[in-house]
Structures are given as C-alpha cells and as structure tokens.
C-alpha positions, 0 to 999 in steps of 0.5 A: 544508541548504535545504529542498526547497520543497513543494506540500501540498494538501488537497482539500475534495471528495475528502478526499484529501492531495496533496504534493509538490516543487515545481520537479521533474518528477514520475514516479511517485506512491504513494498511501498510506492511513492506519490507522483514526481518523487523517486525514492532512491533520493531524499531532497528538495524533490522528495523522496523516501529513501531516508524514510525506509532507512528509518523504517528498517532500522525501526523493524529489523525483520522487515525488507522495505521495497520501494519500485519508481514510478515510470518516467518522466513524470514519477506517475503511476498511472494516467487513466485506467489504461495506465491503471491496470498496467501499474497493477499488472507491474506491483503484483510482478513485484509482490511475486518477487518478494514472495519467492524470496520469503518463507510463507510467501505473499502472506508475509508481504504488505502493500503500502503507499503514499497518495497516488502510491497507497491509491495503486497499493489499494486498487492492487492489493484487492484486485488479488481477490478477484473471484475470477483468478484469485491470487494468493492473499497478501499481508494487507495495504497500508494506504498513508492520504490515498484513496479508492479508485476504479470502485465500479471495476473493483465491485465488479471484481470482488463480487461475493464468490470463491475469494469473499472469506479470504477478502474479509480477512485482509488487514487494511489501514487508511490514514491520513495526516492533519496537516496534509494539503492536498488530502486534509484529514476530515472526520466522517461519521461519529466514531465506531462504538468498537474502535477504541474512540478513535474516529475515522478520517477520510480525505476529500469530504466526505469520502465516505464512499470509501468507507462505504465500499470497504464495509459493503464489499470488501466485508472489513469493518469500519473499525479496522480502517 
C-alpha cells in the first residue's frame, strides 16, 4: 500500500513536535505528552515517540498530532505540585494554540499521554472545568499507564457548580498495557454490567481511588474508562 506522505516538524523554539498528512484537511489535533527522559523529536535507544505519531497520523489522516518536550534536563514535567501547576499552566498555552488553528476550536483537541505525561494530560485536562473560570471544554484525555494526581486540589476545583454538565460530558479513557513494569495492569473490581464485559485496569493496586474519584467527582461512569 502507498504510504500516506506526512509533514513532521520540529520547532526549535518551542521543543514542540508537530506531524501530520499532508494533502487532507485537518479537523482536530491531540496533543500528546511523553513520560520522563524521553524527547519526542527522536526515537532510539532513549526513547521517543516520533515514529509513533508518524504511525498515528498515517493511521488518522484528519488529525494533527502535537508532541511538546518536557523542560530540560531531565525530560520531566513536573517535580512537586509548584511544577505541576506550571506545566498545566504550559499545555493549556498549547491546547489554545491548536484551538485557533481548528474549526470548532478546543472541542476539536484531545489531551493525551504516557506516564507522567497521561498524569499531566489528566490533571490539565479537568482543571479546565474548574467552576472558578471554566475554560472551554476540550475533546476528552486519553491517559496510556498514568494516573490522577493532586486529587484534593482536583476535588476542590471541580466542586459541582457552573462547569459540572460540561464535565460529565468530557470523554476520558485510561488504560494501561499488560506488560508494562513500571505500571502493571491489575484488575479492579468485577466488571461494570454496562461495559461490554471488558474489565477495568488500574495501576498500582488497588487504584481504585481513581476509579472512585472519576465516578464521584467528575460524573463519568466506571464504564467509559
């Protein structure tokens, strides 16, 4: 099969890799954040995700894949909640980014991650809805071996009030590989009756909390995630 050409390009300024097809329109993006001491511009013995996004985007013409760096020099979001806030405060300057570029703006971009990546995407991603100053709602977070952190803020934040209907609304997945060792796929609980069969995996056993918290505070049922 001819391979779908792509555009990949990486901006010196910003540390932020960009790929996509070239030839169709483009109508929504996921921005997707790498786990600590990986730069997404390569792909070797390091680790990376650039081959990975080329697949992607291959794979889903009409989406832009965004991959930003984590700060220098270690490739990490984040040490501490100071650092936390700051790499929220970082991915939602990106995520306004993409949204001018697309018809339907922030509705049309996914936050996505892997490890301490998908546990930035996820602690960013329902930040938006905050009900002090609500931003608009994005596409959902795909979290690939993450989980929630900073739940006290995050319950704090998202206390029921103007953003609760739009919060119920945001589509999130978690997942998690079977062989993955630093976040090994465990089931928890027997599975919904409403999903399909499928059971449930959480990392670090038993996680539930975070099972928990999505269903309770966020309004989203076990199923969807």
């Amino acid at each position: 099969a001819d391979r779908t050409p792509l555009t990949t390009h990486f901006d010196e300024a910003t540390r932020t890799l960009t790929v996509e097809a070239e030839g169709t329109p483009i109508t929504a993006a996921v921005i997707f954040c790498q786990g600590i001491g990986t730069i997404p511009a390569t792909f070797g013995p390091g680790g990376g995700w650039r081959e990975v996004a080329e697949y992607w985007a291959a794979s889903l013409p009409w989406i832009r894949f965004v991959l930003p760096s984590a700060p220098a020099p270690n490739a990490s979001w984040f040490d501490g909640l100071d650092g936390l806030d700051a790499a929220r405060r970082d991915l939602d300057a990106v995520i306004e980014r993409e949204a001018a570029r697309l018809e339907g703006g922030a509705a049309r971009v996914v936050l996505s991650g892997f490890s301490q990546g998908a546990m930035l995407s996820l602690f960013a991603g329902l930040l938006r809805y905050a009900t002090a100053e609500p931003q608009p709602p994005i596409g959902g977070v795909i979290s690939l071996s993450g989980m929630l952190i900073n739940k006290k803020l995050l319950k704090a934040s998202l206390a029921a009030g103007q953003a609760a209907a739009a919060l119920a609304e945001l589509p999130l997945r978690l997942t998690f590989g079977t062989a993955d060792a630093m976040c090994a796929a465990v089931p928890v609980r027997p599975p919904n009756p409403h999903s399909g069969g499928r059971t449930l995996l959480n990392p670090f056993p038993p996680r539930q909390d975070d099972v928990d918290f999505l269903t309770d505070v966020v309004g989203a049922a076990a199923a969807d995630f």
